[in-house]
C-alpha positions in Angstrom: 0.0 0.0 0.0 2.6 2.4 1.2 4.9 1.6 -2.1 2.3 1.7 -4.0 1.1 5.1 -2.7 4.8 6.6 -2.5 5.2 5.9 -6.5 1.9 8.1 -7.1 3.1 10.6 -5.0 6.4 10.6 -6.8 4.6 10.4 -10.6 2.8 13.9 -9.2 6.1 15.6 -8.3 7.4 14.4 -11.9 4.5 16.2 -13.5 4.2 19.4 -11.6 8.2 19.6 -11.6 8.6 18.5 -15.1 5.8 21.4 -15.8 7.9 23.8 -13.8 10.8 22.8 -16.4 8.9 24.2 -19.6 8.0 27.4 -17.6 10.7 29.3 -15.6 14.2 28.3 -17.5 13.0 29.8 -20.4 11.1 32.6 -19.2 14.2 34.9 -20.3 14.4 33.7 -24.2 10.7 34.2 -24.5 10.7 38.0 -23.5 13.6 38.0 -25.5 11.1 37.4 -28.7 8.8 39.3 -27.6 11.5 42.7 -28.0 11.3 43.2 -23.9 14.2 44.8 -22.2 16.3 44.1 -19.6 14.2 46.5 -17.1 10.8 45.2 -18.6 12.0 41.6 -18.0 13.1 42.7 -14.6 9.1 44.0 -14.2 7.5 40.9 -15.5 9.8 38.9 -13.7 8.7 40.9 -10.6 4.8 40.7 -11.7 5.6 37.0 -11.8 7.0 36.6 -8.1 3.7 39.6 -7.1 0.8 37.1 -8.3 2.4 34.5 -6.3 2.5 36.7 -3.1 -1.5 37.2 -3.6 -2.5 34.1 -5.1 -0.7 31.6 -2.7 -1.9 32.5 0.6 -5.5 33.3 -0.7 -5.6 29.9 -2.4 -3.9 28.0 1.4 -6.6 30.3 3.3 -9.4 28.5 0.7 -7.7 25.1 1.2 -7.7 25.3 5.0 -11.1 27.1 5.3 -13.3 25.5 2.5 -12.0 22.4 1.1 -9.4 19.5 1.0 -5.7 19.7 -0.6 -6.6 16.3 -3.0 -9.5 18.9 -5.0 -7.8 22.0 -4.7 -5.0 20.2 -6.2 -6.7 19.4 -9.4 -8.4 22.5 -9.6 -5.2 24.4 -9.9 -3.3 21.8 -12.1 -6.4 21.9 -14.4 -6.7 25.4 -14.9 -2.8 26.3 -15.4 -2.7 23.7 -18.0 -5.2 25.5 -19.8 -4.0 29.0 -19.1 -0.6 28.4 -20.3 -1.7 28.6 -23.5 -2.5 32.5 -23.4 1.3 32.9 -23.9 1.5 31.6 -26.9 -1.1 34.1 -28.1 0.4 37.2 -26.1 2.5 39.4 -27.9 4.3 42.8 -26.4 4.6 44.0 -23.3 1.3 44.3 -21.3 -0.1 41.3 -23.0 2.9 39.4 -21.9 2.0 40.7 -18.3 -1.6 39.8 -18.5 -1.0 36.4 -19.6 1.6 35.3 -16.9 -0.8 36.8 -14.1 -3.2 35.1 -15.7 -1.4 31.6 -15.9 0.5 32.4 -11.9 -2.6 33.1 -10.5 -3.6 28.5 -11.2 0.0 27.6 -11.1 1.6 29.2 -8.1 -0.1 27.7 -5.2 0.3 23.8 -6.9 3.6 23.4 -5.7 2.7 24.6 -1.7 -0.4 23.0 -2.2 1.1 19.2 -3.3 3.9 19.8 -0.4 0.8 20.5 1.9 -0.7 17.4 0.8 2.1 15.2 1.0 3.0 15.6 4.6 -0.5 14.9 5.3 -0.4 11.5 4.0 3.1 11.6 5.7 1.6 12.1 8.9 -0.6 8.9 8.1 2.1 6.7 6.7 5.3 7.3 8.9 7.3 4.9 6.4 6.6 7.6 3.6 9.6 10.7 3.1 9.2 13.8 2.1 12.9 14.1 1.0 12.5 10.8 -1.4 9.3 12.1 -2.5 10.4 15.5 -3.3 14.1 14.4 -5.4 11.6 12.3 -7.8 10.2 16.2 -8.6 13.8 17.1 -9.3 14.5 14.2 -11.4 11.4 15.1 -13.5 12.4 19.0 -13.9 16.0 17.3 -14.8 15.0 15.3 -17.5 12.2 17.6 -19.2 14.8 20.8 -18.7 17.2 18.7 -20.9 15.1 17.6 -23.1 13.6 21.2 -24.0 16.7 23.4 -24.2 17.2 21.2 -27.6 13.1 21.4 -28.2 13.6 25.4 -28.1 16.5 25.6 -30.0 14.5 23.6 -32.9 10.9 24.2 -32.5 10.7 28.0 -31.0 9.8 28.8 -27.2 6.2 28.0 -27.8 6.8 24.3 -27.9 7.7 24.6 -24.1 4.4 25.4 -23.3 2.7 22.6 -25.4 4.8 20.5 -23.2 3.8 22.4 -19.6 -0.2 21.6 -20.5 0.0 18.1 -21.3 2.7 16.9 -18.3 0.8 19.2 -15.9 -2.8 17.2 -16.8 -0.7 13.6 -16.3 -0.1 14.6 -12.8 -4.0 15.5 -13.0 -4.5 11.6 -13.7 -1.9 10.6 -11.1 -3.3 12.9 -8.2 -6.7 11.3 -9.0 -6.0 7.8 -8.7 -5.1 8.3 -5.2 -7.8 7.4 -3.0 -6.8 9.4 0.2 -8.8 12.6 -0.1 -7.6 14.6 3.0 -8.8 15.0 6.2 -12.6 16.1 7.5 -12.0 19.8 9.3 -13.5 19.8 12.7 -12.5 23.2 13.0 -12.5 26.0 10.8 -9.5 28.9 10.5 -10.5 32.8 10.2 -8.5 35.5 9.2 -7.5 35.8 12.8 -5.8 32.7 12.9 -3.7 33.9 10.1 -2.9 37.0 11.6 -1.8 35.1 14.8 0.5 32.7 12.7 2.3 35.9 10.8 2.6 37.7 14.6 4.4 34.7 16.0 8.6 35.5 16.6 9.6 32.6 15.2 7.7 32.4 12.3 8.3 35.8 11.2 11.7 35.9 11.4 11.5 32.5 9.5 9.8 34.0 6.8 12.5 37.1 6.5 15.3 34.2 5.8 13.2 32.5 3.1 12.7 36.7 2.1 16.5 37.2 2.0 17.5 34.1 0.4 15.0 34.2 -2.5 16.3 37.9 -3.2 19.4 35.7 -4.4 17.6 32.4 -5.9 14.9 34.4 -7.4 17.6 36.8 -9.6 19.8 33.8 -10.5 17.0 31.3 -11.6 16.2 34.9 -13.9 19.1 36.1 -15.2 21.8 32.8 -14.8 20.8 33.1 -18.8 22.6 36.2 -19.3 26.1 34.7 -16.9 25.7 31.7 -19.8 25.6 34.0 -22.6 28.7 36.3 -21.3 30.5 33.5 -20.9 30.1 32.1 -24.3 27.1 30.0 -23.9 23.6 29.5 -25.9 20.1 28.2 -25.2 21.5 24.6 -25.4 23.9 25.6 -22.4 21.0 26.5 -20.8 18.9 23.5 -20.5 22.3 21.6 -19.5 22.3 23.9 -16.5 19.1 23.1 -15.3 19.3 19.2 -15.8 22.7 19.7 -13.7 21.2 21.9 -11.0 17.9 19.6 -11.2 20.1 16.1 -10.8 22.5 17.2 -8.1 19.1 18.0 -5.6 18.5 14.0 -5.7 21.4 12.6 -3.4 20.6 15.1 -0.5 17.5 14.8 -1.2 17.1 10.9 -0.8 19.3 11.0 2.9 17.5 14.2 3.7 15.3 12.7 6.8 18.8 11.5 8.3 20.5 14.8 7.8 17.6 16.3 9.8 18.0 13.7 12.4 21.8 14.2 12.6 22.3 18.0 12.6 18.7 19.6 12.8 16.5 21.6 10.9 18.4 25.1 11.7 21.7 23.9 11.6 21.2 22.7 8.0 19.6 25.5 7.0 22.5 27.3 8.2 24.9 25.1 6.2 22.7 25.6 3.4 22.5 29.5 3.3 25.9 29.7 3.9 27.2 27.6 0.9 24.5 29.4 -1.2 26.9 33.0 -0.6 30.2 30.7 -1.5 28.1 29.4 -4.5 27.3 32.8 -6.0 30.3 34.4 -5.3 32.2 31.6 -7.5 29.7 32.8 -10.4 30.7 36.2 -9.9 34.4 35.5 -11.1 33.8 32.7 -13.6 34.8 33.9 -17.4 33.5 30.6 -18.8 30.4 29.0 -19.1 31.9 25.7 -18.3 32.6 26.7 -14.5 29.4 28.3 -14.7 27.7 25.1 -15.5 30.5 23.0 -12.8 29.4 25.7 -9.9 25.5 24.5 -10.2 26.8 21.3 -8.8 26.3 23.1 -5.3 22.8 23.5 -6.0 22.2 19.8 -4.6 23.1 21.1 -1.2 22.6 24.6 -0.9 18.8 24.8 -2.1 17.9 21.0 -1.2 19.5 21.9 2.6 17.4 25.4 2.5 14.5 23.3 1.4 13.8 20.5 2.9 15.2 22.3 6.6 12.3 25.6 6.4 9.6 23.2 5.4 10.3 21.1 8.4 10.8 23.7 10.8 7.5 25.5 9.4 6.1 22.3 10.0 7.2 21.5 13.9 6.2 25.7 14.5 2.4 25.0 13.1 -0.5 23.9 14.1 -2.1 21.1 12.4 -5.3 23.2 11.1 -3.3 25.7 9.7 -0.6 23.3 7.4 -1.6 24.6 4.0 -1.8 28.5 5.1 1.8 27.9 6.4 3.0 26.5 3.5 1.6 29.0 0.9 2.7 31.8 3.1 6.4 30.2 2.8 5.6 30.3 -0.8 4.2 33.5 -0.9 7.7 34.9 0.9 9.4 33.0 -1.2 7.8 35.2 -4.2 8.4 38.2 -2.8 12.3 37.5 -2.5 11.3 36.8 -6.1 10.2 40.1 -6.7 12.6 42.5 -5.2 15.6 40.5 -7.0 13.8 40.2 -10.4 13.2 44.1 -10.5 16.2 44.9 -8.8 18.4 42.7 -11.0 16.6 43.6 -14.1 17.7 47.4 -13.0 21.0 46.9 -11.9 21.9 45.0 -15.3 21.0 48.2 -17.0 23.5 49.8 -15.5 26.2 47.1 -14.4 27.4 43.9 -15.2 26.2 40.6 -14.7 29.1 39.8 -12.2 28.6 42.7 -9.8 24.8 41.4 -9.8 26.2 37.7 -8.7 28.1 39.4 -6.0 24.9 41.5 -4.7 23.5 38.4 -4.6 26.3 36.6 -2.4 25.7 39.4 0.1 21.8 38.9 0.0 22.6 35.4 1.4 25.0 36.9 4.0 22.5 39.1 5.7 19.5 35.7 5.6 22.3 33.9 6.7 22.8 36.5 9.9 19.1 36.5 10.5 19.4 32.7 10.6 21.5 33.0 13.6 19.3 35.1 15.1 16.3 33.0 15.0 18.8 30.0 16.1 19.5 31.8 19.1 15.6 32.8 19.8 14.9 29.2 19.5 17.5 28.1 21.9 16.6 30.2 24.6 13.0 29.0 23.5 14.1 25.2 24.4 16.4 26.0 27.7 13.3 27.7 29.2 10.6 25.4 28.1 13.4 22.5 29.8 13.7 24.9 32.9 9.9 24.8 33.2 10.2 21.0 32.9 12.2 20.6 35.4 10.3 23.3 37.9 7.0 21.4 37.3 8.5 17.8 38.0 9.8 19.4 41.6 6.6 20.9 42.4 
């Protein structure tokens, strides 16, 4: 029962990763042929990370309040394999805005939504991992990443999202032959409860990291096209990059629940954070796409340590009732990081190099990784009085 439901689980994470592959590589080349500049791109790319920020949390607060994760699942994956296709009609500027809103506003919470989902069933089958669950996603943006920087370079940008719709509606199958349909509320969340979550220390400090830290992944998973084409690359560079960064998740991935175990959520998040500042710095200096491409290696710990470490923590910090909202809200901070270094990197390459914007970026993960540090500390003192209370009631 449990393989069988872990292989379903894993087909979904192919899909919606494999979907993910057709979208945001490539998101550069297509305003390319659409005549945008490097400041428009920077504002699309920051309209991208803005629908996010507003659709996510609305679409967590409708999960949590009104429905189950299974059917708001399909919704979504439904409806972003349908709206995809407005940006293959859009042409210019504002129409290019309209239809990525448009297209965000289905697709942005499906990722939160499925990790939301996931640990539920988790919670109900102990032998299941996140982490093994999560590297089969990686796998699938791997292989479909490869296989479209060739499909691009042939076919035109279009053909990638041909390719979203119909791998997005096989995860649609996959995520309706499982039978587990979620858990019956006994309670429902207000807007209160939501405002009590975003109030809470820990949590809000939590969210500034995943702020910071996205400022950095946000502008490089934009503009890493631009480092390849300084450094003598093309599109086919491109979708060699992402099966590299993609395939080097999986090993850290797999042994993630052990690495938790062993050194704890913060303290790999830590690791991960500050390896993510070594990581971009190296960019910064390359004059070669093939160190370029070599460096990406270092994505299999730095984003798959970031990952799979604030999930878990956002997971021990939350209420049960409120798992979805959680989640989107990481999402949703996740998109604004998204925005400020999308619009800021779009501006700064107006007016600088790629290479200064790889070392602005190092420094972005500097400060999350000071703030990290910070909320280690607050959660120490957290844990030595919670013990000291222990200890106090057991005298009494």
């Amino acid at each position: 029962m449990e393989k069988n439901l872990s292989a379903k689980l894993s087909l979904i994470y192919i899909a919606i990763y494999g979907a993910l592959a057709c979208f945001f590589p490539f998101l550069i080349y297509y305003f390319q042929s659409k005549g945008l500049s490097y400041t428009e791109m920077g504002i699309v790319f920051a309209v991208v990370s803005i629908t996010g920020v507003i659709a996510q949390p609305i679409w967590g607060f409708v999960t949590d309040k009104y429905s189950n994760k299974r059917t708001i699942l399909i919704i979504t994956m439904i409806l972003s394999s349908l709206a995809v296709y407005s940006l293959v009609f859009a042409y210019g500027f504002y129409f290019s805005i309209l239809s990525i809103i448009l297209l965000l506003i289905f697709q942005s919470p499906v990722t939160p939504v499925a990790d939301a989902y996931s640990y539920e069933i988790i919670e109900h089958h102990q032998k299941l991992q996140y982490g093994r669950i999560r590297l089969m996603g990686s796998f699938g943006y791997a292989m479909i990443a490869l296989f479209l920087g060739y499909l691009v370079k042939y076919y035109g940008i279009n053909s990638c999202y041909v390719v979203y719709s119909i791998v997005m509606l096989f995860g649609v199958f996959f995520v309706f032959s499982i039978e587990y349909k979620g858990e019956k509320k006994c309670t429902k969340i207000s807007l209160h409860d939501i405002i009590n979550l975003i109030r809470d220390k820990k949590f809000s400090l939590l969210m500034l990291t995943i702020i910071f830290i996205n400022i950095a992944i946000g502008s490089n998973g934009s503009y890493i096209p631009v480092l390849i084409d300084k450094t003598g690359g093309d599109v086919t560079q491109l979708g060699m990059v992402w099966f590299i960064v993609a395939i080097s998740e999986l090993p850290a991935l797999f042994f993630s629940v052990k690495l938790l175990q062993k050194y704890g959520e913060l303290n790999l998040y830590i690791l991960g954070i500050a390896l993510f500042a070594v990581r971009y710095f190296l960019d910064s200096l390359c004059n070669s796409y093939i160190p370029v491409i070599v460096i990406q290696l270092m994505q299999g710990i730095t984003f798959t340590f970031y990952l799979v470490a604030s999930l878990q923590y956002l997971n021990q910090i939350t209420s049960a009732n409120m798992k979805t909202s959680a989640i989107t809200l990481h999402a949703a901070a996740t998109s604004i990081g998204g925005v400020i270094g999308n619009m800021g990197g779009g501006m700064l390459l107006e007016h600088t190099s790629i290479f200064i914007l790889y070392k602005i970026l190092a420094l972005a993960c500097v400060t999350c990784l000071c703030l990290l540090i910070v909320l280690k500390n607050i959660d120490s003192l957290e844990d030595k009085g919670m013990s000291f209370a222990d200890i106090s009631c057991n005298r009494k």
